[in-house]
N, C-alpha and C positions, 0 to 999 in steps of 0.2 A: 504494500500500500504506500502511495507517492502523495506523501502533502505537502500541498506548495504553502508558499512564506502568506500568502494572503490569508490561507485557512487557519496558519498556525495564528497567526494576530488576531484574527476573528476571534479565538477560543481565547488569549491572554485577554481582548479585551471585552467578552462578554464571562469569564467568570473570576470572583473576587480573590486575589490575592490574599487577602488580608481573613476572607474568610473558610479559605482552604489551606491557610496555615493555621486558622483561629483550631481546627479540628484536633493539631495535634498540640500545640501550644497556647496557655493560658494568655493572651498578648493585652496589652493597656493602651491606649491610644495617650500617645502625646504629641499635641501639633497636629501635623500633619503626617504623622509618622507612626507606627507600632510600635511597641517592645515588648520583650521576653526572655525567657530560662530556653538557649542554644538547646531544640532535639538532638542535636550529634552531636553534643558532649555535655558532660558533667561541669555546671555553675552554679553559683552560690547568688549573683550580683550578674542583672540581664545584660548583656551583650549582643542579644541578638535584634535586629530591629526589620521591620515592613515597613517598604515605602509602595503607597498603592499608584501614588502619581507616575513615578519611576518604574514602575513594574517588575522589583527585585526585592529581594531578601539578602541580608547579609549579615553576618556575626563577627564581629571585633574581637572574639575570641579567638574561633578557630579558623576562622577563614571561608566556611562555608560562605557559595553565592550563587544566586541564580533568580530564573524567572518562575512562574507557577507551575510549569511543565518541570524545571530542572527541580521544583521539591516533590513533588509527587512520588520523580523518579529516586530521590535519594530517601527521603522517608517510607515509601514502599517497596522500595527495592526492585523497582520496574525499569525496561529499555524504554526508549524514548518515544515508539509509535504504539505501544501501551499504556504512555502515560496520557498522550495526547489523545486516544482514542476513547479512555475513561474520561476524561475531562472535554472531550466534544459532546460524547453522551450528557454530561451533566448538564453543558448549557446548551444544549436541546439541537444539536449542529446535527445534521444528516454526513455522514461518512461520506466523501466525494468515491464517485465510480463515475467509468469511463462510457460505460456502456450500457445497452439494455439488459446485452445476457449479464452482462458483470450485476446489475441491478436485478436481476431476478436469481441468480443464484446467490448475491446476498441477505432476501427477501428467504430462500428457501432454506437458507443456512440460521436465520435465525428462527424460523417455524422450529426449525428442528431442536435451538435450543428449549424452545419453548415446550413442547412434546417431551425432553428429557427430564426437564424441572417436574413437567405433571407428573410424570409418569413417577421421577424421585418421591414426591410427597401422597401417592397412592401407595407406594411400597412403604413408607414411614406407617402410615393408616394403618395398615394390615398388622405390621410389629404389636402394636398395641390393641388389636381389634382381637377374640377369642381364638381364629386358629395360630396366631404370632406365640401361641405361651411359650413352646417347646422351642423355639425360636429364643425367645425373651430368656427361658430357661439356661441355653448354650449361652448367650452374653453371658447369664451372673454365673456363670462357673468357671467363666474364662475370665472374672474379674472387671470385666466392664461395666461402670456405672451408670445410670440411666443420662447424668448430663454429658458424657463421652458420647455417648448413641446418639445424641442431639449435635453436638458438635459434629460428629461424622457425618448426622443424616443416614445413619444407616436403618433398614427396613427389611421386609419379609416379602419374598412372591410366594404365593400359598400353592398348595398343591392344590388347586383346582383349574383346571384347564379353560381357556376363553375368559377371565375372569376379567384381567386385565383391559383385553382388547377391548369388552363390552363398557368397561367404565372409563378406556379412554374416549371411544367412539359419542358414548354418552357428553363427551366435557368439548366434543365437536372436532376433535382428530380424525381424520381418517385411516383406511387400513394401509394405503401406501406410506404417508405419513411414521407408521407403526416399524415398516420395515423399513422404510431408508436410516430408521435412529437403530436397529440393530435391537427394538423390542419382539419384532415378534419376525417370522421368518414363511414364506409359502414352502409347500408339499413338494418335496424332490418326482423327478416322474415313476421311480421302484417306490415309493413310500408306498404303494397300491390303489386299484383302480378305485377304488370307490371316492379318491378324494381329490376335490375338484379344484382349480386354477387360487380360489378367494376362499378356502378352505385353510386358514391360516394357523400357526402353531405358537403356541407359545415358546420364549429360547431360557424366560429363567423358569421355574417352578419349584416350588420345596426349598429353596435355597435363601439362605442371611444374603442379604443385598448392601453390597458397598459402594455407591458411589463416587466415578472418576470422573477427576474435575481437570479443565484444562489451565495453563498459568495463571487466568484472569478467575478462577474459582466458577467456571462456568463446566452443566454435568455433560460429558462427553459422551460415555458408556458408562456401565456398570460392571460390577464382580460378583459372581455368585459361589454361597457356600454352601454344598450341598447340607441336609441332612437327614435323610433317608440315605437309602444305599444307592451309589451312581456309579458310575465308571470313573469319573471325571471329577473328584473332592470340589476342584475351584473352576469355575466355567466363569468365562471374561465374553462380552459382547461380543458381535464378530465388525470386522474393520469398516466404516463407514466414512461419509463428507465430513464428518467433526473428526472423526478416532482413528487414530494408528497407531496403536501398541507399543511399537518403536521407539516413538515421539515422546510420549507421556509418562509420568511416572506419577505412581500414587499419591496423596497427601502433597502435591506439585504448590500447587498454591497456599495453604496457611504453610509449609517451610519454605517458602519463597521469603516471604514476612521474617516468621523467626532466624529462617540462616541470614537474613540484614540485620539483625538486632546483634546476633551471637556468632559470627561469622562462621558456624557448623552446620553441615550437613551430614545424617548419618542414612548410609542406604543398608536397608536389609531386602530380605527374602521377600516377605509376604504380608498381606492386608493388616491380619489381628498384630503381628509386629509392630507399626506403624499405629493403631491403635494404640497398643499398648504401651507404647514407645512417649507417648502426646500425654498419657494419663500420668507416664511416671516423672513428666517432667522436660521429657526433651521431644519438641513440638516441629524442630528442624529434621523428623525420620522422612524416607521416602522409600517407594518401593519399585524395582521393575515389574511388571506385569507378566509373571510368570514365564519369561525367555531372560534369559543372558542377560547384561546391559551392553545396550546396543550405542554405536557412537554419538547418536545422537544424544540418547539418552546422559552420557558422559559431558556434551557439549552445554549440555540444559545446566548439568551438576554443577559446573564450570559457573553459569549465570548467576549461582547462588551463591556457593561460595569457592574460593581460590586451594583446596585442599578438602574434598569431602574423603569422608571415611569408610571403606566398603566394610562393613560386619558379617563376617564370614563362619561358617560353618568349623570348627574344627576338624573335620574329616576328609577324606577323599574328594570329596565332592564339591566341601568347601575349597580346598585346594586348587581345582581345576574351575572354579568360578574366578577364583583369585587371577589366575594365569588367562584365562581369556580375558578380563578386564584390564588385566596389564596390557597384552598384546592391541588390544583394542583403542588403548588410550595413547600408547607409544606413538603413531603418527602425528596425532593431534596436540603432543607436548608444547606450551612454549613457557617462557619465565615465568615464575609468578604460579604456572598453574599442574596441580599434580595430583596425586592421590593415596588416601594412608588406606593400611589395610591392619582390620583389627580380628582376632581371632578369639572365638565364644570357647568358651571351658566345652569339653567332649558333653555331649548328650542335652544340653540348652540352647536354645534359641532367645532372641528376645524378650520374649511376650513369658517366655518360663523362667529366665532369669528374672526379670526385674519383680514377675509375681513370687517370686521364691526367696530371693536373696535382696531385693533392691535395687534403690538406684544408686547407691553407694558402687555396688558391684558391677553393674553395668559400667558406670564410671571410670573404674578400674581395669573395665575390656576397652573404652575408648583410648583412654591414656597409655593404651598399653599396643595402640596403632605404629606400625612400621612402615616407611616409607618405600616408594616405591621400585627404587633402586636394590631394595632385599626382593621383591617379587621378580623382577628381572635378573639377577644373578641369579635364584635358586630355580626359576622357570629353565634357565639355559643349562645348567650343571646338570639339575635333573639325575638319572640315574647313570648316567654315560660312564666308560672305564676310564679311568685317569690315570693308568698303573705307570705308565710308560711316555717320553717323549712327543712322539706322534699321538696319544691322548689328548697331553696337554696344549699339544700345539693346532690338533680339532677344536678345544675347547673354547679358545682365542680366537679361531675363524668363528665359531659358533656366535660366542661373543660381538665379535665384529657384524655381522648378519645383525643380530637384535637390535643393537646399538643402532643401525644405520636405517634402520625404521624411523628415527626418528626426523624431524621436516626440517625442525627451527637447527638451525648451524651450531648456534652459541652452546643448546644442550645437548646434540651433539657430541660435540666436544668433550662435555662435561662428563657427560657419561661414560665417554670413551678413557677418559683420564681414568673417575670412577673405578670403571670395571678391570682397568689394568690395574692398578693399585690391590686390588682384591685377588687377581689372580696372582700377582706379587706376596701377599700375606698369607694365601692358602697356600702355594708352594712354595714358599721362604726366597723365592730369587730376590735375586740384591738388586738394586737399582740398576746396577753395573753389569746387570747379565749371569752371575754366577749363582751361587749355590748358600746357602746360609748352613749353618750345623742344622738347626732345626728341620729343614728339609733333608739332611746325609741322613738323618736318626730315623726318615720316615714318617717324619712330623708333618704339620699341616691342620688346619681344621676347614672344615669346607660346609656350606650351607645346608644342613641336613633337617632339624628337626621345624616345623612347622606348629609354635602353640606349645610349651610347657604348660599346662593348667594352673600352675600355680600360684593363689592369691587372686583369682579372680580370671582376664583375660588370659588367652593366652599369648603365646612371645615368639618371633621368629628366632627359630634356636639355628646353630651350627651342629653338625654330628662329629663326635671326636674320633680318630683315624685307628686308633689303636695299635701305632704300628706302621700302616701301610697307607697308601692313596685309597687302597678298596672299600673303606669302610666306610659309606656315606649315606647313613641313616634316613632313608628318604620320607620318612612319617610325618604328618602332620599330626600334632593333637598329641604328641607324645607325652607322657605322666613324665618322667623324666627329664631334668633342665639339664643343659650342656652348655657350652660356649654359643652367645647370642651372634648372629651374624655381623649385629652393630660394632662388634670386635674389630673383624676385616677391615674397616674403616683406615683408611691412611692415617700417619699420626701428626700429621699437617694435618687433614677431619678431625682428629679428634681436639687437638689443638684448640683449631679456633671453636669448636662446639664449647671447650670450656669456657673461651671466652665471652660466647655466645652467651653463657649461664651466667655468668657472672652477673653481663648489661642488664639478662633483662629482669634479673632480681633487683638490681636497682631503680631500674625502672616502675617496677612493680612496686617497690617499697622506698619510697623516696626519704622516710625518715633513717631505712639504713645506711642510704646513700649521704645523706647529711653528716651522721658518726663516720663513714669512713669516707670522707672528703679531702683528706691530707693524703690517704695512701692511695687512692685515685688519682689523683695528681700529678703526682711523681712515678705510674705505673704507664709503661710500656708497652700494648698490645701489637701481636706479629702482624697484623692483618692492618693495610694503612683504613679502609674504611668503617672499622670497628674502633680505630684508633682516636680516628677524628670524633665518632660519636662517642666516645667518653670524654674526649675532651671539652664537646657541647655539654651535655651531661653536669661534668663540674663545673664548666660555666654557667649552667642555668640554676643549681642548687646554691652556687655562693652570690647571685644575685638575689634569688627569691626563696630562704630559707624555709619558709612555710611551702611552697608547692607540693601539690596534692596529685597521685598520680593522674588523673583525667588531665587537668592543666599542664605535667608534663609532657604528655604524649601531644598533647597541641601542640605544645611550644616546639617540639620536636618533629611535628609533621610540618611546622611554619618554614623549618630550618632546612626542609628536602627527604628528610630522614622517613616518611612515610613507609617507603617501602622497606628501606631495614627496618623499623618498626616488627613488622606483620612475620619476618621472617623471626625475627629473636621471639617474639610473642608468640608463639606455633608451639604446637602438642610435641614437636621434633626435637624443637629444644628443652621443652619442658622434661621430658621421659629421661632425658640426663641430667637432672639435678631438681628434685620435687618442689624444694624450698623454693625456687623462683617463681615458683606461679602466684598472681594474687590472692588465692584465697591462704597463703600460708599464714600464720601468724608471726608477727615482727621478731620475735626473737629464735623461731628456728628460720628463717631468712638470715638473721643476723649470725647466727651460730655458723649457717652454710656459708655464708663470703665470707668467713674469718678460716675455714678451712680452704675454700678455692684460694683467697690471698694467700696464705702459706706458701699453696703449692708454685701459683706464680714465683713467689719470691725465691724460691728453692729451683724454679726454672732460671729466672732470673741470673742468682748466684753461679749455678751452672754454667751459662753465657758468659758470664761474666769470668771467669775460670777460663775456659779454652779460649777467650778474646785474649787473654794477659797472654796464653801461653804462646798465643801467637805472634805478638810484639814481645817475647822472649826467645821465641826463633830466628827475629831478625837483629832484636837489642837484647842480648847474654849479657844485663847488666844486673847487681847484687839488688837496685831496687825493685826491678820487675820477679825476681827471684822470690825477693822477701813476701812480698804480697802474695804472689799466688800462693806457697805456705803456707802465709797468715790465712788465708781462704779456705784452704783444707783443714786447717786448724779448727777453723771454726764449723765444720762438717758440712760446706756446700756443696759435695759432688754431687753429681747427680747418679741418684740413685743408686748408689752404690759405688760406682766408676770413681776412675781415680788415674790421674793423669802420670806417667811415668818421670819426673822431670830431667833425670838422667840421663834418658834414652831423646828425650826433645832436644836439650841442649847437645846432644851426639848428632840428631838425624834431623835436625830443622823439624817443620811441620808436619810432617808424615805420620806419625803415631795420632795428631789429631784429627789428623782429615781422613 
């Protein structure tokens, strides 16, 4: 749909600014002017103001600006020919079409939504009407409470045949009408003779009725759950002018909303998932429609938020849902946009975990999501022989094949680096091309186990070699924990992830960041754009000693930092270090960056140690002597190591490099 600059002004200037922000914010008129408490972020003292003469909104806080279409889109989380198309609707604008056919199959595309609505709140009827008990019965034992079933709109089609048809027919639908929306269906030519062209059948019956809504919360088709005995447990619509299976995903519209409020999305299995998922708290679930998730499906994910989370089966099956979503999403990578993948304790689902255990527990299977790069290394390793050279030198084509799936260059790359690193760590080759003892010995650990259970979610495991290259535990779901694949990680990954941990517990806790603002200062991160952002960081805490985290994070999106933002604030970085996430309390925060600083300073010292040694291989003077002593003295090796100085001062820098 193509709207011109004429239509867009028509709609800015027939509906009120002032009163389509007034919906989400409490505003005061002063002058000529509005104000208010900024919806996209946290304030105490209004900043944000409406100008209706000028046609904008703007916040002196954070910077938010726009016209009534650009808040629409930011406070509902809509693209731009959704938001102008709801707000044409409101101020009574006719959608422009080019043509008569385009005007009549618009005209028939909204019959149809109309037909679906009816037809939703006949099935709502029946839930509650005498034959719905056994119906009503299955909710309250699946723990669904009556305002859930309203929120859902979920309903009953009864086991009585034509029942439907006659009480749409009655509200002035016809029977074509019935089958273009995928209610009701004509008589195949085997169904037998006796029934005739307008001999119509019904497609749900007997079955709990779910309602699928399209992005704008508009009913597309339905989902039925049987209960009698069927072939077919879930029967979905069949494909129509509103529905393609493909396209949609369950619960699409209210976590459209909430993945903008809480930048999560979590995909599961199935309907009552997703249900039950909204009861226990987390309002962002979605579901595919009984197939795979399809790319599009992925691209929609994408719309919501920048990292949803697929909630995966712990078993076999979970497994290879995992790996076609990987393989499926790999083309379509670019910065910014990925996907974690979280694994359910063996023999729970959603809807059984949170009814059993919580959402405490569920919690702890989100948190407990691994990124996408462990689904790609363990999809390509797979069970394949690694005993040998030509193994491992398949393995790396294999590799290289995965990797080059992907469109965008930059990631790419990244990944290619990535996954050489990993295969570097599983079979100990050294930078240089050789051999490490760990790999002489038969060492290795390589991505095997899929899901320890343990504590809740389960964990992308490694499986240990025992020995040999052959040993690589390919289970998902295994009761036993091994070496996590997060291991593999280069130590330049691991590295800056500590660093990673550190920001964004200060972020998070600005008054920890306040106590340690002197040893911030004078601290060193390897990574120049983590470096700079600590450096803003103490710059903004020794101006504004009270700032509050909401106000940091402005101050800090004002400065460019937005997008490192989003990346330090991720479940990625949080799963290394729990303490940094906001809901921790200040003083295990404070406890956990008194341990990360240690260890910096201990890196530090180390640095600091083979730098001297180094200007002792070129100046063998008694004062660069003395100090690096005094350094050892004071027990800053690293990690144990310990610099020969003997052998330096015999053989220049060779022993440290």
């Amino acid at each position: 749909m193509t709207l011109s600059t004429e239509f867009l002004d028509e709609i800015r200037a027939r509906v009120s600014l002032a009163d389509v922000v007034g919906r989400k914010v409490k505003l005061v008129k002063r002058g000529r002017e509005h104000s208010g408490l900024c919806p996209f972020h946290s304030e105490k003292s209004p900043s944000f103001t409406v100008s209706e003469d000028k046609g904008f909104y703007h916040c002196f806080g954070c910077g938010a600006h726009g016209d009534v279409i650009g808040f629409v889109m930011q406070s509902e989380g809509l693209v731009f020919p959704e938001a102008a198309e709801k707000l044409a609707l409101e101020a009574g604008l006719q959608l422009p079409v080019s043509t008569p056919m385009d005007r009549e199959a618009a005209q028939k595309r909204a019959d149809l939504y109309e037909v679906l609505d009816a037809a939703t709140g006949w099935f709502q009827e029946r839930l509650y009407a005498p034959e719905g008990a056994d119906a009503r019965a299955y909710l309250e034992r699946r723990g669904v409470v009556p305002e859930t079933t309203a929120v859902f709109r979920l309903g009953f089609a009864p086991d009585s045949r034509g029942a439907l048809r006659k009480a749409m027919n009655a509200r002035g639908y016809d029977d074509d009408q019935l089958v273009d929306a995928g209610l009701m269906k004509r008589p195949e030519p085997d169904d037998g003779p006796a029934r005739g062209p307008q001999d119509l059948r019904d497609y749900f019956f007997n079955r709990i009725i779910f309602p699928i809504t399209d992005r704008r919360g508009r009913v597309v088709a339905f989902g039925g759950r049987a209960l009698g005995d069927s072939k077919a447990k879930y029967l979905n619509s069949p494909e129509t002018t509103l529905f393609h299976k493909g396209r949609v995903l369950y619960n699409m519209a209210r976590a459209r909303q909430a993945a903008h409020d809480t930048g999560e999305v979590i995909v599961v299995e199935g309907y009552m998932d997703v249900v039950a998922l909204a009861q226990a708290g987390f309002p962002a679930a979605v579901a595919p429609l009984g197939t795979a998730v399809t790319e599009e499906q992925i691209e929609e994910l994408w719309r919501m938020a920048s990292r949803p989370t697929m909630c995966l089966d712990g078993d076999a099956a979970g497994q290879r849902a995992g790996f076609r979503a990987a393989a499926r999403a790999l083309p379509l990578l670019k910065p910014g946009r990925s996907l974690g993948f979280a694994v359910l304790p063996a023999n729970e689902d959603p809807d059984s975990l949170v009814n059993s255990r919580g959402a405490t527990a569920f919690r702890q299977v989100l948190d407990s999501a691994q990124p996408l790069a462990d689904v790609v290394w363990l999809m390509t390793v797979g069970d394949k022989p690694l005993n040998s050279p030509e193994d491992r030198a398949a393995l790396r084509v294999e590799l290289r094949k995965t990797v080059a799936q992907i469109g965008d260059p930059d990631l790419k790359a990244e990944y290619g680096r990535e996954m050489d690193h990993r295969v570097q760590q599983a079979f100990g080759h050294s930078s240089s091309g050789g051999f490490s003892a760990r790999q002489r010995d038969g060492g290795g650990n390589r991505g095997g186990n899929w899901g320890s259970n343990r504590g809740g979610g389960g964990k992308w495991s490694g499986g240990g070699t025992k020995g040999s290259y052959g040993d690589r535990r390919g289970t998902w779901g295994s009761q036993s924990t091994t070496m996590r694949i997060g291991a593999l990680q280069s130590p330049e990954f691991l590295r800056r992830r500590q660093d990673q941990v550190l920001l964004a517990t200060l972020v998070n806790h600005p008054a920890v960041l306040l106590d340690y603002a002197e040893d911030m200062a004078v601290l060193k991160l390897e990574s120049a754009d983590l470096d700079h952002f600590r450096q803003v960081l103490v710059d903004a805490i020794a101006r504004e000693p009270d700032l509050d985290t909401d106000a940091l994070k402005c101050h800090l999106s004002e400065q460019g930092y937005s997008g490192l933002l989003g990346e330090l604030l991720s479940s990625d970085v949080y799963v290394h270090g729990k303490f940094a996430r906001p809901a921790t309390d200040s003083l295990a925060a404070r406890e956990g960056i008194g341990h990360v600083l240690a260890v910096f300073r201990e890196r530090q010292a180390a640095a600091d140690t083979e730098e001297a040694a180094r200007q002792l291989a070129v100046d063998m003077s008694e004062d660069h002597l003395a100090r690096i002593r005094a350094k050892q003295a004071l027990g800053h090796e690293d990690e144990g190591r310990t610099i020969d100085l003997d052998r330096v001062t015999a053989a220049g820098s060779s022993e440290i490099d």
